[in-house]
Every structure is written in C-alpha cells, then in structure tokens.
MIKEBA-73666 format. One record per residue (C-alpha): residue number from 1; y, x, z. Coordinates in steps of 0.1 Angstrom, whole numbers, always signed. Layout:
% MIKEBA-73666
<atom num="NUM" y="Y" x="X" z="Z"/>
...
***
This chain:
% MIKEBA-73666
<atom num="1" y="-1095" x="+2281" z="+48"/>
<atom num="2" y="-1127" x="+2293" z="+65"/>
<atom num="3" y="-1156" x="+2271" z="+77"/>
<atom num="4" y="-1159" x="+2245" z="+104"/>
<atom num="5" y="-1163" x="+2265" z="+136"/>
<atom num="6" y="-1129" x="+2275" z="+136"/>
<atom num="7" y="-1117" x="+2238" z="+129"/>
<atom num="8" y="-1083" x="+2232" z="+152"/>
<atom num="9" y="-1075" x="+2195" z="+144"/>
<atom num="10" y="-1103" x="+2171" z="+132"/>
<atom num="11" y="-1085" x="+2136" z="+121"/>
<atom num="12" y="-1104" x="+2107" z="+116"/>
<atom num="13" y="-1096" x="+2076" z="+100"/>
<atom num="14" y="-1064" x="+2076" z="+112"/>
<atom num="15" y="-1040" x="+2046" z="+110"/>
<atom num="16" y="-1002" x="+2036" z="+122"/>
<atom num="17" y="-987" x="+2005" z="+117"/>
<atom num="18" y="-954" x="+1988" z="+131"/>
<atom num="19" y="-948" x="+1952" z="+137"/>
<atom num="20" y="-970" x="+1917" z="+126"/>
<atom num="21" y="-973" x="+1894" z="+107"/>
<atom num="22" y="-947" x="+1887" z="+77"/>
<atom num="23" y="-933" x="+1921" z="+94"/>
<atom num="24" y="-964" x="+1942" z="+93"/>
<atom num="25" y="-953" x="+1978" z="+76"/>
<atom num="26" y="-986" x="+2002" z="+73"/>
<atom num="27" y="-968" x="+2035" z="+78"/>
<atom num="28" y="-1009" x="+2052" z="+73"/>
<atom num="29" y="-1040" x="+2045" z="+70"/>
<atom num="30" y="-1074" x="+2060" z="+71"/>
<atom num="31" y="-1065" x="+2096" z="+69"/>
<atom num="32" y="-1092" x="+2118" z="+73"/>
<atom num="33" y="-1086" x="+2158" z="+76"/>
<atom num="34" y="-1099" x="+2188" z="+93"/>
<atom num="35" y="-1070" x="+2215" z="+101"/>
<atom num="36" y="-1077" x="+2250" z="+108"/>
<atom num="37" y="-1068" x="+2273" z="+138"/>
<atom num="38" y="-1045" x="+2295" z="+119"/>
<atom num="39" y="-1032" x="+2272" z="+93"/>
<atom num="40" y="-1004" x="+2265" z="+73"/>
<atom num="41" y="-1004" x="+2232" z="+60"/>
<atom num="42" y="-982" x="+2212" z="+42"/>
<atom num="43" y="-978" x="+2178" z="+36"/>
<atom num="44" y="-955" x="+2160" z="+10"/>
<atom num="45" y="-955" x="+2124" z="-2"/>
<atom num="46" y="-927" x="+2100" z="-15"/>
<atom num="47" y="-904" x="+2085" z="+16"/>
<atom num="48" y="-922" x="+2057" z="+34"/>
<atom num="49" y="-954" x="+2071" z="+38"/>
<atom num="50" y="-957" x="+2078" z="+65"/>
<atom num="51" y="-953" x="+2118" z="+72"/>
<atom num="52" y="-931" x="+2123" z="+99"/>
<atom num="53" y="-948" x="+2090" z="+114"/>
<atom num="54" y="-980" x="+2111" z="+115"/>
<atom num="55" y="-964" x="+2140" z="+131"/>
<atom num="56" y="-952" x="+2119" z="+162"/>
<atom num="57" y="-990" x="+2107" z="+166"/>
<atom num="58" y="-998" x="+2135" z="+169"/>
<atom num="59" y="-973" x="+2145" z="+191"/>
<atom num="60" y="-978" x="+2118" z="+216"/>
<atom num="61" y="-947" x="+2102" z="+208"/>
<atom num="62" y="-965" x="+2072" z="+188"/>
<atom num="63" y="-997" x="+2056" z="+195"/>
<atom num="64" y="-1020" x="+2054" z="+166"/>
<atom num="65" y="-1031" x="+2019" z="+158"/>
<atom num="66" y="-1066" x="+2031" z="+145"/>
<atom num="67" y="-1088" x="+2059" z="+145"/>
<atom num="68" y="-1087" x="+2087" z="+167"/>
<atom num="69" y="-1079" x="+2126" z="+167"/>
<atom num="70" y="-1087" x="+2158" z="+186"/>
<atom num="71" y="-1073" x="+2189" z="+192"/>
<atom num="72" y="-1093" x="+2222" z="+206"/>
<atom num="73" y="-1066" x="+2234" z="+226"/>
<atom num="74" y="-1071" x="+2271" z="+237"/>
<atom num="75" y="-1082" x="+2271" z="+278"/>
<atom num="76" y="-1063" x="+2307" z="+274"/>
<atom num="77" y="-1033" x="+2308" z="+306"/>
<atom num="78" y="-998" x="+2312" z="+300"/>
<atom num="79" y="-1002" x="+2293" z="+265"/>
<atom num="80" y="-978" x="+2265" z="+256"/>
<atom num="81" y="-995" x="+2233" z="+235"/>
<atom num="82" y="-973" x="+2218" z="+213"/>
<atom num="83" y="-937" x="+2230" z="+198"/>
<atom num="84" y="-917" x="+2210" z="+175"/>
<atom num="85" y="-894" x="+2217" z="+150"/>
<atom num="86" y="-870" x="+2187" z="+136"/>
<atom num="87" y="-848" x="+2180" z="+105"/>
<atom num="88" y="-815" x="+2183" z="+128"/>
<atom num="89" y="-814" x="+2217" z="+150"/>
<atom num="90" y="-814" x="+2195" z="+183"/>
<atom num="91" y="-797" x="+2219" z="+204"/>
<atom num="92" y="-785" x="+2211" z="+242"/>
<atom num="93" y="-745" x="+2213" z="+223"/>
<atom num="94" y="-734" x="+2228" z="+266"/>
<atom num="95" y="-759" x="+2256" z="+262"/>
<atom num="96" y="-755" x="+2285" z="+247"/>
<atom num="97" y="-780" x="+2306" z="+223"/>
<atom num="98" y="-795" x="+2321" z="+252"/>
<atom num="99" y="-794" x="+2293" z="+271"/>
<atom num="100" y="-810" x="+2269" z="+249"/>
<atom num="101" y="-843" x="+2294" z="+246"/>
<atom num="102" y="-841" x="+2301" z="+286"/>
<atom num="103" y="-841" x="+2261" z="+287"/>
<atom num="104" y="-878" x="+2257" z="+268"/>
<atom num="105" y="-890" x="+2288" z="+283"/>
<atom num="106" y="-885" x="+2275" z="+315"/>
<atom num="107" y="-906" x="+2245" z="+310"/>
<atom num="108" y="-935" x="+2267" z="+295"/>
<atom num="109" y="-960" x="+2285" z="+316"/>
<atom num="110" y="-950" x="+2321" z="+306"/>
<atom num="111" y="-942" x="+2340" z="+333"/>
<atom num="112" y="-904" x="+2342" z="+343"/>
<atom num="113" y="-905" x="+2375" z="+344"/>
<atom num="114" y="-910" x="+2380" z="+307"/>
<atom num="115" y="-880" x="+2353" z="+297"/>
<atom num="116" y="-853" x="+2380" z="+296"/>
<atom num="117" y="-874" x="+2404" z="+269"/>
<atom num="118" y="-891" x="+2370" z="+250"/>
<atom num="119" y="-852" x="+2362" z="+246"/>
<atom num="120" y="-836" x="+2395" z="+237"/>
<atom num="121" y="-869" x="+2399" z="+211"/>
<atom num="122" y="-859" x="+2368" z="+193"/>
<atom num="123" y="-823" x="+2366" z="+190"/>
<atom num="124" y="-824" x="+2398" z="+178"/>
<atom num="125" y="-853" x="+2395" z="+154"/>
<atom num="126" y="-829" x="+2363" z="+137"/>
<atom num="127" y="-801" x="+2388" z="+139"/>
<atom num="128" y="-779" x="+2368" z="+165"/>
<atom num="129" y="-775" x="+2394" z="+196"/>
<atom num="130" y="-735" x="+2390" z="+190"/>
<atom num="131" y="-736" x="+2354" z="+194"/>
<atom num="132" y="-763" x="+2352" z="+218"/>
<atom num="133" y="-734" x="+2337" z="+246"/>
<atom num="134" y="-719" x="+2314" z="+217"/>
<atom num="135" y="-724" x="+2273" z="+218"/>
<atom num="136" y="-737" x="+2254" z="+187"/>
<atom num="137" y="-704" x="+2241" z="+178"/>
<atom num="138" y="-697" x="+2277" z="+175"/>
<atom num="139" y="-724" x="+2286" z="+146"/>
<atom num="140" y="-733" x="+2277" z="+112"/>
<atom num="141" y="-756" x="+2252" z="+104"/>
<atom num="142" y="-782" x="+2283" z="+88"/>
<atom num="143" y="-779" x="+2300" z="+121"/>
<atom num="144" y="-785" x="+2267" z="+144"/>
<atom num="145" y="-815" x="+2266" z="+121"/>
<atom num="146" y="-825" x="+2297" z="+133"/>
<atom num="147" y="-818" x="+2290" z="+172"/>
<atom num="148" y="-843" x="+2259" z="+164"/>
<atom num="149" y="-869" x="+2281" z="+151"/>
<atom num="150" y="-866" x="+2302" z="+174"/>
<atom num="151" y="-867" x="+2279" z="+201"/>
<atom num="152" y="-901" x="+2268" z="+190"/>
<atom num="153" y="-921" x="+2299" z="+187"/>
<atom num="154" y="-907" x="+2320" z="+215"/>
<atom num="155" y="-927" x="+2295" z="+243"/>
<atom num="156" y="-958" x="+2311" z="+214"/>
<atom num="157" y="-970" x="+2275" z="+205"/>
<atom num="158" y="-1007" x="+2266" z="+195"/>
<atom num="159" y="-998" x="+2235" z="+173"/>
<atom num="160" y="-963" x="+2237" z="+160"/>
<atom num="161" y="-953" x="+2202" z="+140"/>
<atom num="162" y="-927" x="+2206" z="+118"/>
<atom num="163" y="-908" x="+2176" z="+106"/>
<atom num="164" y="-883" x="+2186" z="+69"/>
<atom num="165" y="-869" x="+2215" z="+91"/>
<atom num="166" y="-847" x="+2229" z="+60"/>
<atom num="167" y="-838" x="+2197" z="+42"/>
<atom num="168" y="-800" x="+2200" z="+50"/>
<atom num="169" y="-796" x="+2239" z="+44"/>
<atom num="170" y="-784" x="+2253" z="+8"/>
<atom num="171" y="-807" x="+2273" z="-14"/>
<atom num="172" y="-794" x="+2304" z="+0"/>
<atom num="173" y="-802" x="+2299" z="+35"/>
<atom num="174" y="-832" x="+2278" z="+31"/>
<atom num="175" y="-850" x="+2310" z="+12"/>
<atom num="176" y="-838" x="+2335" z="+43"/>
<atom num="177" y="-854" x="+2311" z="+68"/>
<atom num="178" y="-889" x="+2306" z="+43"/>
<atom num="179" y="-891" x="+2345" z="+49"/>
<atom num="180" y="-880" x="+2344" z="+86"/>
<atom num="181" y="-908" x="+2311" z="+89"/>
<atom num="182" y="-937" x="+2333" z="+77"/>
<atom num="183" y="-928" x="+2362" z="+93"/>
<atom num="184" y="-928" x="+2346" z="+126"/>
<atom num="185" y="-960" x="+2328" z="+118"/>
<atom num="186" y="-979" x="+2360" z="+104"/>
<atom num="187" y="-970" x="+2377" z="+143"/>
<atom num="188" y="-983" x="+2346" z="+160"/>
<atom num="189" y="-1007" x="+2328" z="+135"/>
<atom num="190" y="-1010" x="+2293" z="+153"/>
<atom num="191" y="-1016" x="+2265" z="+131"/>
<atom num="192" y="-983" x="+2250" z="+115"/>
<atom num="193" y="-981" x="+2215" z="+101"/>
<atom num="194" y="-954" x="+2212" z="+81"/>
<atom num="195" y="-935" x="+2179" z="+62"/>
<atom num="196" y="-915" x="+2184" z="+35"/>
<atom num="197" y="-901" x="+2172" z="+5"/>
<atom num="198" y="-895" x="+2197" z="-14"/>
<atom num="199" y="-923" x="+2211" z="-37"/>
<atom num="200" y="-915" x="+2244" z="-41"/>
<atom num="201" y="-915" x="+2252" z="-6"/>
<atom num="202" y="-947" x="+2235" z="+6"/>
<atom num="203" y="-964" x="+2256" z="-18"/>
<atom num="204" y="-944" x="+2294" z="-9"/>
<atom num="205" y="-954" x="+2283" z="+30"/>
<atom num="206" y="-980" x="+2267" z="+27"/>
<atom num="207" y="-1028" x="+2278" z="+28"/>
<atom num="208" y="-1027" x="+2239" z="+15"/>
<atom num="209" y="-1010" x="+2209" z="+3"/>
<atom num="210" y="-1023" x="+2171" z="+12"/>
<atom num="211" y="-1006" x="+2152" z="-12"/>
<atom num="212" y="-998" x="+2117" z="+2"/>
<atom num="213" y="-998" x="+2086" z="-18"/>
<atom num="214" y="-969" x="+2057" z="-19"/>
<atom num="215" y="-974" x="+2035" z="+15"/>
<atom num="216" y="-996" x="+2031" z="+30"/>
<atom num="217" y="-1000" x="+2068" z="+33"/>
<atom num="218" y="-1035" x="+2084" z="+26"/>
<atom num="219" y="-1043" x="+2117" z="+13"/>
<atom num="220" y="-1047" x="+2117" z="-25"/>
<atom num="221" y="-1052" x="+2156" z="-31"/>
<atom num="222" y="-1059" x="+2188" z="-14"/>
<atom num="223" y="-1038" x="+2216" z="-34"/>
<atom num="224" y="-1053" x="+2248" z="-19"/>
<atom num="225" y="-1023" x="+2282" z="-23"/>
<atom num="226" y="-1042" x="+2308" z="-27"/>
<atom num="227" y="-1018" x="+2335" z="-28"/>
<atom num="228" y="-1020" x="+2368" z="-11"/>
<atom num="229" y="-1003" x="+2371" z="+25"/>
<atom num="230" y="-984" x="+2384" z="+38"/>
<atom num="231" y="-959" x="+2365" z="+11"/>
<atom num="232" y="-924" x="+2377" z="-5"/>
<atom num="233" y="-906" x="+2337" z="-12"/>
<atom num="234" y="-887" x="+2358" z="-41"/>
<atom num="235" y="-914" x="+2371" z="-56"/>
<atom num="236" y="-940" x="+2351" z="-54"/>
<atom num="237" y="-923" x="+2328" z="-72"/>
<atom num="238" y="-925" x="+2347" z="-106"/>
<atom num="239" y="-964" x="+2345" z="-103"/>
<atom num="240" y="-974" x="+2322" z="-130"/>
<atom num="241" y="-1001" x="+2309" z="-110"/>
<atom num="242" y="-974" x="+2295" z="-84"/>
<atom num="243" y="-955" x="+2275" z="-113"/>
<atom num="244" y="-984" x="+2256" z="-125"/>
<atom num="245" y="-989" x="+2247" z="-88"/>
<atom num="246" y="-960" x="+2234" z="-82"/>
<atom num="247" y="-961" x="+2212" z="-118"/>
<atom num="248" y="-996" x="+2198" z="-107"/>
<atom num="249" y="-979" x="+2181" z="-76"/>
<atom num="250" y="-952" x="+2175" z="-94"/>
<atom num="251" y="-967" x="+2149" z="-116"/>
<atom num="252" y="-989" x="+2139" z="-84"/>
<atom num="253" y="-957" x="+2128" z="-67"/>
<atom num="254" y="-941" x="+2113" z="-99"/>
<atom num="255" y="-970" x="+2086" z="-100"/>
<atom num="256" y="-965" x="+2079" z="-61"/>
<atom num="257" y="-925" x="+2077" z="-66"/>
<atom num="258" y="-928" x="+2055" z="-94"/>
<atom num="259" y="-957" x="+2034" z="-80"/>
<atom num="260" y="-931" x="+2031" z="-47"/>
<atom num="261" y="-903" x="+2022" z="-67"/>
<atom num="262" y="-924" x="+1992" z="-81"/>
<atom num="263" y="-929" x="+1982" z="-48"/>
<atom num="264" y="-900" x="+1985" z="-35"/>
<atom num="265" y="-884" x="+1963" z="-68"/>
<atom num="266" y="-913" x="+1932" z="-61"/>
<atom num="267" y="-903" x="+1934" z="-26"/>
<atom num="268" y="-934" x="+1942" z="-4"/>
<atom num="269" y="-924" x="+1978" z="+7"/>
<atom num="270" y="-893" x="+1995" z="+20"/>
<atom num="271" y="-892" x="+2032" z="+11"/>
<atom num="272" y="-868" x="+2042" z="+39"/>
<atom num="273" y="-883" x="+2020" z="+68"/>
<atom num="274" y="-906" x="+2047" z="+85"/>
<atom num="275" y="-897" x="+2083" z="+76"/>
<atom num="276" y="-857" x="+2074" z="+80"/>
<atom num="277" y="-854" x="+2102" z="+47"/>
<atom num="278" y="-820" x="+2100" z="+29"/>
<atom num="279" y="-813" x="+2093" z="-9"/>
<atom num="280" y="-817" x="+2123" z="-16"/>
<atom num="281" y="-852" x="+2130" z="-7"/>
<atom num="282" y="-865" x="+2095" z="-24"/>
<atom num="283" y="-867" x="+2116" z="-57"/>
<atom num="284" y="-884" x="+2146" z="-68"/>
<atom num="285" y="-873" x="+2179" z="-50"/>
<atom num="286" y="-886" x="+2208" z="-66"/>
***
C-alpha cells in the first residue's frame, strides 16, 4: 500500500492475554502494524494465536491487556464505523431477508428514507429478490452467507472485521462469494481485515498477508499481493506468480503448526483455547 498519510489503523505493541497465574494463556503479544484506508488485509496463523482474539480488540468486545491502537474514523455524516462479518451467518432466524438488512440499517445513521433502495440494491445485486420475504431456515447456507455479507456493507462500513467468514461453505460457493467479496469492496473500498485459514484465499482477497506465529501471536511476515485489481478468483489463480505465493506461506505456516503441535504435546499451550477453530482448521488449508 501507499505511504503513511493515508494510514487507517496504527497498532502498537499490542497484547491480549486471559487468566493468571498457572492459567495465564497469551492469546498476542507485541503486534505492531499500520493498516491502510482502503485496505485488504489478511491475516492467517495456526489456531490459538490469537486472530479472531485481535479482531474483538479491536472491535470493542475485548479489552487489550497491553499496548494501545487508533483508528482515524472519517468525521463524514451518515457514515457507519464498524461492520462485522462472523464465521456463522448470525441472522435474527424471525426475520426475514429484508428484514434482517432493515434491522442494521435501522441502527445506522443513513437516512430512512434511502433503506428501501439500499435494500432492493443489494438483494438484488446477491441475486435474492425472490426470496427477499423468505426466513433463514428457509435458505441455503451459501445464500445466508450472502444475507451476512450483505448485511455488513449495506450500512457502507469504514472498518469491516471479518472473522473465517467462508470456512463452512464448499469450494463452489466459497469461490462465488470471493468474487461477490471483492466486488462489493472495489464499489466501497473501506479497509477490510480479514482472518482466515485458508491460504489460497487470503492471497485472491487479500493487498497483504501478516503471517502470525504459533502463540503467542506476533506477526512473523508481511506477504505483499501484488496482483492487478480489479481481480477474476478463477483466473488469477493460473498466474504463476500467485502459486509461489501461496507455497511461501505455506511453508511459513508449516513451521508455526509444527512448532504448536510441540507445544501442545509438552503441555504448555492449548491450540483450540482462544480462536474456538475446529479440527479441521488446526492443519494446513490451501
């Protein structure tokens, strides 16, 4: 990204820990990081340390235990802060579609009288006008995936934290929504921080990749993606370049796995303690 005047999120030895004593668990420490306004940035690290953690802090949800952060929020009206975007879709399961983006738009300060066009725009951008009156129990998971993401950017977010938002969709689906994800973002181009697993996908999404190391979490490489915009997920993955990125964090992550599974085996860390990931996500996802 570009210099420091258009710096968005400035973290400074940032640190999170839980419990004391004999029950201490360092979930981060010392993470230093400017973030662009405008960003895409990815972060990925083995489970345990401490990624979803850091997107609570900053959040608000969790109080950091050292360090500090700041954001440079936009004084702009009618601007909404903060979306975020979880692993589960998180819908209100009484509301429908429509009702489930009325319900955020409500608590933002765009006007009221643009909720009926911000609505109508989105569904049908996600291609869900005919089920815009169906409940989540109603849809498939891909297109409560989509309600979710749409959720988030129709209150047009300056920070949007997103936390494994794919991790539970097949291959299929989860390359629609990459596409839908950067479209969406090349329209509104707020600064996106976004945890995943899964290799391949930090590095179609993301301008960088802050490689995390085994807890406690700190950033052990900056992988800059340096691939034209706007991106096609298909083909950018033929692009030889892209393949040799995602094998250079590969074998990044392999040391962090391994050096977690050692620690895991002599007892002093517990992999699954702070990001709550599942089995499948302890391992490589590429």
């Amino acid at each position: 990204m570009s210099d420091s005047d258009d710096r968005f999120l400035r973290i400074a030895k940032l640190g999170k820990r839980f419990g004391d004593g004999q029950n201490l668990v360092q979930a981060f420490e010392d993470l230093d990081l400017d973030v662009h306004k405008g960003e895409f940035l990815c972060l990925v690290g083995p489970s345990g340390c401490g990624k979803t953690t850091l997107l609570r802090t900053l959040a608000g949800v969790e109080k950091a235990s050292t360090g500090n952060f700041s954001v440079d929020w936009s004084d702009k009206d009618k601007t909404t802060p903060l979306s975020m975007v979880f692993q589960q879709p998180g819908l209100y399961p009484w509301m429908s579609v429509e009702g489930n983006l009325r319900f955020v738009l409500n608590a933002s300060p765009i006007e009221t009288e643009r909720h009926d066009e911000i609505i109508a725009s989105f569904i049908e951008r996600v291609g869900l006008t005919k089920f815009r009156s169906f409940h989540p129990h109603q849809l498939s998971g891909g297109m409560k995936q989509r309600v979710s993401l749409i959720r988030a950017f129709c209150v047009y977010p300056q920070l949007l934290l997103m936390d494994e938002p794919f991790v539970f969709l097949d291959y299929q689906n989860r390359m629609i929504l990459h596409q839908l994800l950067l479209e969406l973002w090349q329209d509104q181009r707020q600064t996106i921080i976004f945890v995943t697993h899964n290799i391949n996908e930090a590095v179609t999404l993301g301008d960088r990749v802050m490689v995390m190391t085994a807890s406690p979490g700190r950033f052990k490489r900056e992988v800059v993606c340096d691939f034209p915009r706007p991106r096609d997920v298909v083909e950018l993955r033929k692009n030889a370049d892209f393949g040799q990125t995602v094998v250079e964090i590969t074998e990044d992550l392999k040391e962090e796995i391994e050096r977690a599974q050692a620690m895991e085996i002599a007892g002093r860390a517990d992999p699954f303690h702070i990001d709550g990931a599942s089995p499948r996500a302890r391992g490589l996802d590429v």
